[in-house]
C-alpha positions as CSV (number, residue, x, y, z in Angstrom):
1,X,25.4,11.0,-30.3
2,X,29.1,9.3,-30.2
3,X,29.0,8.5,-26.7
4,X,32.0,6.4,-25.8
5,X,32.3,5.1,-22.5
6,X,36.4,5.2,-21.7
7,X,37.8,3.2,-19.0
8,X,36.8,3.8,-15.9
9,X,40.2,5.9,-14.6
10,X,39.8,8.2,-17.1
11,X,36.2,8.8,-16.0
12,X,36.3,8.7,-12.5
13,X,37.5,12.5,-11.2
14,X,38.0,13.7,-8.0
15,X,35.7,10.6,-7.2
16,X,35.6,11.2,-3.6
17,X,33.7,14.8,-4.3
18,X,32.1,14.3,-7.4
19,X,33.8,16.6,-9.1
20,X,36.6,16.5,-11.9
21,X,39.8,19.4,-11.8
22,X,39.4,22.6,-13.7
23,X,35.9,22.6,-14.2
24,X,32.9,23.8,-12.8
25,X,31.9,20.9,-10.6
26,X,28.2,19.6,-10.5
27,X,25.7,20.6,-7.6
28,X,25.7,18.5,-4.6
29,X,23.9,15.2,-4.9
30,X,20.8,14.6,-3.8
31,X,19.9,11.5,-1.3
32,X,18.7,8.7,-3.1
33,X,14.8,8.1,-2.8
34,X,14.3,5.2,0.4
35,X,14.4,1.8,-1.6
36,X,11.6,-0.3,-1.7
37,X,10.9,-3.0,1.4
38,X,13.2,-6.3,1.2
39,X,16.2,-4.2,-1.0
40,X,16.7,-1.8,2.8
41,X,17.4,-5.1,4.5
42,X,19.4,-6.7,1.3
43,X,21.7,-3.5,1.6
44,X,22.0,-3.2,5.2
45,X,23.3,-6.6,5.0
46,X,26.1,-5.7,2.5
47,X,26.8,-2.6,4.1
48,X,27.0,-4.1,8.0
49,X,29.7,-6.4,6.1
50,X,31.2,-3.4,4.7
51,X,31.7,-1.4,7.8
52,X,35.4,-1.5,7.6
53,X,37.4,2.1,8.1
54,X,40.1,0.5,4.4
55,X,38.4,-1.7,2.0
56,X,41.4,-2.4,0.0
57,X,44.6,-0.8,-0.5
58,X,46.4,-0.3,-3.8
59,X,50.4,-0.2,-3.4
60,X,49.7,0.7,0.2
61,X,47.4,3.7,-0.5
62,X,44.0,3.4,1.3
63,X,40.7,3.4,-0.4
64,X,38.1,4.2,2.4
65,X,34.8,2.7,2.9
66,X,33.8,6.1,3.2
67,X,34.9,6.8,-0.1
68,X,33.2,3.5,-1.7
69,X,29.8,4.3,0.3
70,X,30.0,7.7,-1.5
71,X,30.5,6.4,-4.8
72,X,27.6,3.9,-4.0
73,X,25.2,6.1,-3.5
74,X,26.1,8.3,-6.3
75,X,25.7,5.1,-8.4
76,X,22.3,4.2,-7.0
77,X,20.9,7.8,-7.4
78,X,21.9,7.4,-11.2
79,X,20.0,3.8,-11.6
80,X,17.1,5.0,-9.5
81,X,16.4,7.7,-11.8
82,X,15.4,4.6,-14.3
83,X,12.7,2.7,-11.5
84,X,13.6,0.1,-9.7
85,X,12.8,-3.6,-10.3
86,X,10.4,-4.5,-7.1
87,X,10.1,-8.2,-8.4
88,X,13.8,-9.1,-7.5
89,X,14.2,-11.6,-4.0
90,X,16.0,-10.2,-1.1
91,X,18.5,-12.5,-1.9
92,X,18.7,-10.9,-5.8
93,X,19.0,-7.7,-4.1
94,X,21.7,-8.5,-2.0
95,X,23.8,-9.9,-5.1
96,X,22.6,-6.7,-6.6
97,X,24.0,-4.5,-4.4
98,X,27.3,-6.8,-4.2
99,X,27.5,-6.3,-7.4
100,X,27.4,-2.7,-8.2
101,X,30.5,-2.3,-4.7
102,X,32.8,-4.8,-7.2
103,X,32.0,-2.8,-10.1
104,X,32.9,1.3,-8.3
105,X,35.1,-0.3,-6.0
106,X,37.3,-1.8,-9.4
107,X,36.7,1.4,-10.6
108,X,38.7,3.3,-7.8
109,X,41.2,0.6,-8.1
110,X,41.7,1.6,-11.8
111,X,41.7,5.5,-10.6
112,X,44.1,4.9,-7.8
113,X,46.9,2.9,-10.3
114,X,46.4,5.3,-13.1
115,X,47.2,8.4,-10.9
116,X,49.7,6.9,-9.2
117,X,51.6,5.7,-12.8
118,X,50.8,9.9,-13.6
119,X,53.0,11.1,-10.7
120,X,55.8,8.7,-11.1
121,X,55.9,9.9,-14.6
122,X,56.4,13.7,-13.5
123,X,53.3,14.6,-14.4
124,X,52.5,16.3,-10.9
125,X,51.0,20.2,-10.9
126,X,53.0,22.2,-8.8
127,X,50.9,23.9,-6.4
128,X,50.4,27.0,-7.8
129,X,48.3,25.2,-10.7
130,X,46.6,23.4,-8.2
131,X,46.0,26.7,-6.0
132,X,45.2,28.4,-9.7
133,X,42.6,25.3,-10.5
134,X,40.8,25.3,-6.7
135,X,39.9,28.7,-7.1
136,X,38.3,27.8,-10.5
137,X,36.6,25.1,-9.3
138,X,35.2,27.3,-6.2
139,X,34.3,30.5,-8.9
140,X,32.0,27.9,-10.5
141,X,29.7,27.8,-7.5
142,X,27.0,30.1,-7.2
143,X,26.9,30.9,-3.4
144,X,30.4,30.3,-1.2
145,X,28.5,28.0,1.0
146,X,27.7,25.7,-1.7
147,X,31.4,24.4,-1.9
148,X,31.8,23.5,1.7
149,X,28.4,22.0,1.9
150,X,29.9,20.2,-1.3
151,X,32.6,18.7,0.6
152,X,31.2,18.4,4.1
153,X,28.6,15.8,2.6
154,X,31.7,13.7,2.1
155,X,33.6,14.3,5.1
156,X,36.2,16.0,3.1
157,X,38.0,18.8,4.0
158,X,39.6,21.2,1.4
159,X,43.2,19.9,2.0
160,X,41.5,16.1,1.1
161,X,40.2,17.8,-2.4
162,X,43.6,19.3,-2.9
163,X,45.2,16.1,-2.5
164,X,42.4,14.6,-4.9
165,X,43.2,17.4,-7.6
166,X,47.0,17.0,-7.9
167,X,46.3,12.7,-8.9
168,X,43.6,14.0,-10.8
169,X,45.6,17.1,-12.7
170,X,48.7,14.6,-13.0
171,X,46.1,11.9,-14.9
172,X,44.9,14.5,-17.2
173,X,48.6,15.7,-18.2
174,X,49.7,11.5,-18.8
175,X,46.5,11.5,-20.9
176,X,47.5,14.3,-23.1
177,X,51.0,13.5,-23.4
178,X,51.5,9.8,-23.4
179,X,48.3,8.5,-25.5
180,X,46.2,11.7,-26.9
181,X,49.7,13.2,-28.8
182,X,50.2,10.2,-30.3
183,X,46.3,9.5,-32.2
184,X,45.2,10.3,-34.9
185,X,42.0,9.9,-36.9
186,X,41.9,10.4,-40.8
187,X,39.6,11.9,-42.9
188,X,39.5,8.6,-44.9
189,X,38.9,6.5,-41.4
190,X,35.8,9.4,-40.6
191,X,34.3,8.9,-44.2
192,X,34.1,5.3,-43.9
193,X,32.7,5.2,-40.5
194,X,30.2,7.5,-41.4
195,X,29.3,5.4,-44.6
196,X,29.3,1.9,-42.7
197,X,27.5,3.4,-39.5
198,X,24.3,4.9,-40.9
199,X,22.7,3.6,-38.1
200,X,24.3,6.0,-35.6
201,X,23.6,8.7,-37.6
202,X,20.1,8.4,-37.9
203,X,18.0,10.2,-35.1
204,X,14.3,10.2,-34.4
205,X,12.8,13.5,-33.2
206,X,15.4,15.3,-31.0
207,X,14.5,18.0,-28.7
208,X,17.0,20.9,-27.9
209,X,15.7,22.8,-24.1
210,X,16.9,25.1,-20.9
211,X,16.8,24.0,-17.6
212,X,16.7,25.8,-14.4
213,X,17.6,23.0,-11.7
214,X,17.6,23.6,-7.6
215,X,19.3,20.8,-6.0
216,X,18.6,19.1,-3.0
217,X,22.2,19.0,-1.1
218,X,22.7,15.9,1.3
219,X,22.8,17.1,4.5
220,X,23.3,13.0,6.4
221,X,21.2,10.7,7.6
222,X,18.9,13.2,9.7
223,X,15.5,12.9,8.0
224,X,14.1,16.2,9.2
225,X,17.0,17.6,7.8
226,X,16.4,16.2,4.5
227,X,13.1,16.9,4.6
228,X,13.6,20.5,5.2
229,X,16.4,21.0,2.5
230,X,13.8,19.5,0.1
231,X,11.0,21.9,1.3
232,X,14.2,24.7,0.8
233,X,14.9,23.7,-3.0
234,X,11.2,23.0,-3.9
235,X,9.9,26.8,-2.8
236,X,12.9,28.1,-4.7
237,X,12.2,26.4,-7.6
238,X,8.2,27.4,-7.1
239,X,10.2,31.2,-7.0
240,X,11.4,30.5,-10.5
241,X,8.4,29.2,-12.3
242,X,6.7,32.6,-11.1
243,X,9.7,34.6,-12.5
244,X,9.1,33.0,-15.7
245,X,5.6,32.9,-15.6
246,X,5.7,36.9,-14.9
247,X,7.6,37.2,-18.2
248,X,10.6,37.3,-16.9
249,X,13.6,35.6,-19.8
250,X,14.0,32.1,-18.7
251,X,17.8,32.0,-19.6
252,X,17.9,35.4,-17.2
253,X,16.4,33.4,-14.8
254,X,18.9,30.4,-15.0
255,X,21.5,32.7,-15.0
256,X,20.3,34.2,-11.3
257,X,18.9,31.5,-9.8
258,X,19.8,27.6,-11.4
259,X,22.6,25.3,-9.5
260,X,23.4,23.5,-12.6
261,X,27.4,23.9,-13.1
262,X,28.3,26.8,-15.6
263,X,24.3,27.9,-15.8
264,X,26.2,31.4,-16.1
265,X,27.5,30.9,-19.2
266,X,24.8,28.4,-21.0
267,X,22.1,30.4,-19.3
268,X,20.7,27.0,-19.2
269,X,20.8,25.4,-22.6
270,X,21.5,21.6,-22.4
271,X,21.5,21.0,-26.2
272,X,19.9,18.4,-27.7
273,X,18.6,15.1,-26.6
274,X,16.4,12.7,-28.4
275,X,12.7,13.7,-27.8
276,X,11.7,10.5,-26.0
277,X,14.9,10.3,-23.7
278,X,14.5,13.2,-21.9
279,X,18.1,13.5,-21.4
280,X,17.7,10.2,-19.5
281,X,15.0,11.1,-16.9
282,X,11.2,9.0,-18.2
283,X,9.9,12.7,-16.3
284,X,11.6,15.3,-18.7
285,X,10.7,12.8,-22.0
286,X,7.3,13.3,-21.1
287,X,7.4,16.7,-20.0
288,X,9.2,17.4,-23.3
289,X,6.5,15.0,-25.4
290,X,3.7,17.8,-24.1
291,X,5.3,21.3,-25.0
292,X,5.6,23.2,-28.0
293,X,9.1,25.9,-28.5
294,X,9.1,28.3,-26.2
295,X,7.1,26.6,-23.8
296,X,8.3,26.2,-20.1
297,X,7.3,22.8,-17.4
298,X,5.4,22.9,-14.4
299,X,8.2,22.2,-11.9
300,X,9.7,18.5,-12.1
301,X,11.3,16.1,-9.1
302,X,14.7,14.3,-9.9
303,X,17.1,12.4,-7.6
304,X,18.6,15.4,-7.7
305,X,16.7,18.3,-6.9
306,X,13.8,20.2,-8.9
307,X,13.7,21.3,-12.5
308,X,12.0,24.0,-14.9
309,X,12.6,22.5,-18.7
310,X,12.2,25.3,-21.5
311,X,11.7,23.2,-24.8
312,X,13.4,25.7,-27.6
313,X,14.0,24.0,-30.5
314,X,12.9,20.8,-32.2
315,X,14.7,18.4,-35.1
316,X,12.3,15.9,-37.3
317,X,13.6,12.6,-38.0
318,X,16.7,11.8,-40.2
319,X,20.0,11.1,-41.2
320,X,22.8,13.6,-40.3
321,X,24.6,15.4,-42.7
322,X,28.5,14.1,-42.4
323,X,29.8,17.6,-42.3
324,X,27.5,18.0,-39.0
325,X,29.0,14.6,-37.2
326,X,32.1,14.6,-38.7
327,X,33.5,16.2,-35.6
328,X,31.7,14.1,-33.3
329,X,32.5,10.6,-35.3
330,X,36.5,11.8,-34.7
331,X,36.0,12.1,-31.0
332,X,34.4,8.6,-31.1
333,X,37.4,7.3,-33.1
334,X,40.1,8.9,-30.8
335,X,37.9,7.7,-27.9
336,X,38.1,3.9,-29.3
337,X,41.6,4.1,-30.0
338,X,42.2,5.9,-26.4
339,X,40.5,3.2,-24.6
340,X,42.5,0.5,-26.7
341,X,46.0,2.2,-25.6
342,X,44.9,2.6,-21.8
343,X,43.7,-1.0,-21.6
344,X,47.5,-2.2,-22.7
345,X,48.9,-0.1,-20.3
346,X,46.4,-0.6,-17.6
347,X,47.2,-4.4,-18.2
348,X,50.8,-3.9,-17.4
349,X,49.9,-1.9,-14.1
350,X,47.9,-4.5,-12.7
351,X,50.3,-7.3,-13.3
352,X,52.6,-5.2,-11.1
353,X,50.5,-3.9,-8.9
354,X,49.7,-4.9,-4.9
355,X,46.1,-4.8,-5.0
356,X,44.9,-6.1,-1.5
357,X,40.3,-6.5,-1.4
358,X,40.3,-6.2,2.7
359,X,36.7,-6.4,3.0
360,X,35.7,-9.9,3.2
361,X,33.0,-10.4,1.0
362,X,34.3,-8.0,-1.5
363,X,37.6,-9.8,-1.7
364,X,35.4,-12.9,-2.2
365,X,33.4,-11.5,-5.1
366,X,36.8,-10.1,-6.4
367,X,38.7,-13.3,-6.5
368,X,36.3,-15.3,-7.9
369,X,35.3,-12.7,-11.1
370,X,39.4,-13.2,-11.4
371,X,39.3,-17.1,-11.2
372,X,36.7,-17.2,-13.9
373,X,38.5,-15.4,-15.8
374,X,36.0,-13.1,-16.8
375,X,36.4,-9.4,-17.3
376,X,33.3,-8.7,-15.3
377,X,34.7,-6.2,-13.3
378,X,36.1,-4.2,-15.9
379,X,39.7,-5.1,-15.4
380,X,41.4,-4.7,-18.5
């Protein structure tokens, strides 16, 4: 309900393998559905521009077009998810697409300096924390195989993800020591949010459900390859409707067969979402919109993969009790006053920074958001 979108660096983990240290990392993404005609061409454009081995270089550490084409697609898979906008000119498109580089490529920028102001502060793991975290993160997949396929989608290797961790460990500990130690939210500052914000304490309908998701791992650029690892996750989901259907417990179910991280321990519960978001895919909303508690979906297509949606309980329309948000509405506060300490400190590390844009037309787009003196790429 508090959502609180924190700067970008604190977001951003393990960026180049989508998944953050410590945790059980999500399942491989799918390939993005083909665009419509006119934005293929606007993109190819971009990207033939693009086709550089270092886009930029921050303090003389690389950031790989690799990486950035990664992150792109990840990005796109997200907004598809929404529809896309078939009205736009191929030129529109291509600005688009320009666009949305600038904004994950600043973002990496913001990663790269915050991780590297973590290690010169000491705040490296030593490697048995990073050995002790790996095997964490690999424990959180279902099969073995999963892992690798998890890297080898990104041309990673497991030394690369190592090397990924240790920036990513070292940002978490300068989080936790050098801003979260230091805020603090009062019950007096909670109260009178929660008396001047009504507004984000009133819901409509919300909707709490299971899932049982089968992703759809990217396996390149080979369409019959694709095409068969869709035809793979789609029969296994078809396996797990009939499980259900049979009688079977559908949190059993997710607990045997789902790919969503930490399905294990949740046994699928996602919590709640409002009843006409869907947990931000139009497809669950509706599916959710049709089912009464206890009811289970027919099988649903995502970016990602395929889906079974168990609808369990349901919450009319209302104001929440303070004592139920009060946690939530101190999160938000810390995560307000969080973002306001990064930004003065992430000002500081830019003005000292060597940033060099070494793709042409990024560098372009980069220097002129700067000479405008706009904050349209996010930079502090």
């Amino acid at each position: 309900m508090f959502k609180k979108f924190l700067p970008t660096l604190i977001i951003i983990f393990l960026t180049a393998f989508g998944c953050d240290g410590g945790e059980s990392p999500p399942p491989p993404a799918a390939t993005p559905p083909a665009p419509p005609a006119g934005e293929a061409e606007a993109k190819a454009a971009v990207v033939k521009e693009a086709a550089i081995p270092v886009v930029a270089t921050v303090n003389g550490v690389d950031i790989s077009s690799q990486l950035l084409e990664g992150q792109v697609s990840l990005a796109e898979a997200n907004l598809m998810a929404y529809g896309n906008d078939e009205s736009l000119s191929d030129e529109e498109l291509a600005k688009k697409d320009l666009d949305l580089r600038l904004e994950v490529l600043n973002g990496l920028v913001s990663f790269e300096l915050a991780c590297q102001e973590a290690v010169r502060r000491g705040y490296a793991p030593d490697q048995a924390e990073v050995d002790e975290t790996l095997a964490a993160l690999k424990k959180g997949y279902d099969e073995p195989d999963m892992f690798l396929k998890s890297l080898e989608q990104y041309g990673a290797t497991e030394d690369d993800l190592r090397a990924q961790m240790l920036k990513t460990m070292a940002l978490k500990k300068w989080q936790e020591n050098d801003f979260l130690s230091d805020i603090k939210v009062t019950p007096e500052e909670a109260k009178a949010f929660y008396e001047a914000h009504q507004d984000m304490v009133k819901h409509g309908d919300l909707a709490r459900y299971s899932q049982i998701f089968l992703a759809v791992p990217l396996v390149g650029i080979v369409p019959d390859k694709q095409a068969q690892a869709k035809t793979e996750a789609r029969a296994k989901a078809e396996t797990a409707l009939k499980r259900v259907q049979a009688g079977e417990d559908f949190g059993a179910v997710a607990v045997a067969m789902s790919e969503e991280p930490g399905a294990s321990e949740t046994r699928g519960d996602m919590g709640w979402t409002e009843a006409g978001q869907g947990g931000g895919f139009p497809q669950f909303a509706q599916a959710l919109s049709k089912l009464k508690p206890g009811e289970v979906s027919e099988i649903l297509e995502s970016p990602m993969g395929f889906h079974l949606i168990k609808l369990t309980e349901v919450n009319p329309a209302g104001i929440e009790p303070f004592e139920k948000v009060n946690s939530a509405i101190v999160d938000y506060l810390s995560g307000e006053k969080l973002e306001e300490a990064l930004s003065r400190k992430m000002v500081a590390l830019y003005q000292s920074a060597d940033i060099k844009i070494l793709d042409p037309r990024l560098k372009a787009a980069y220097e002129a958001f700067e000479a405008a003196g706009t904050d349209a790429i996010n930079k502090p």
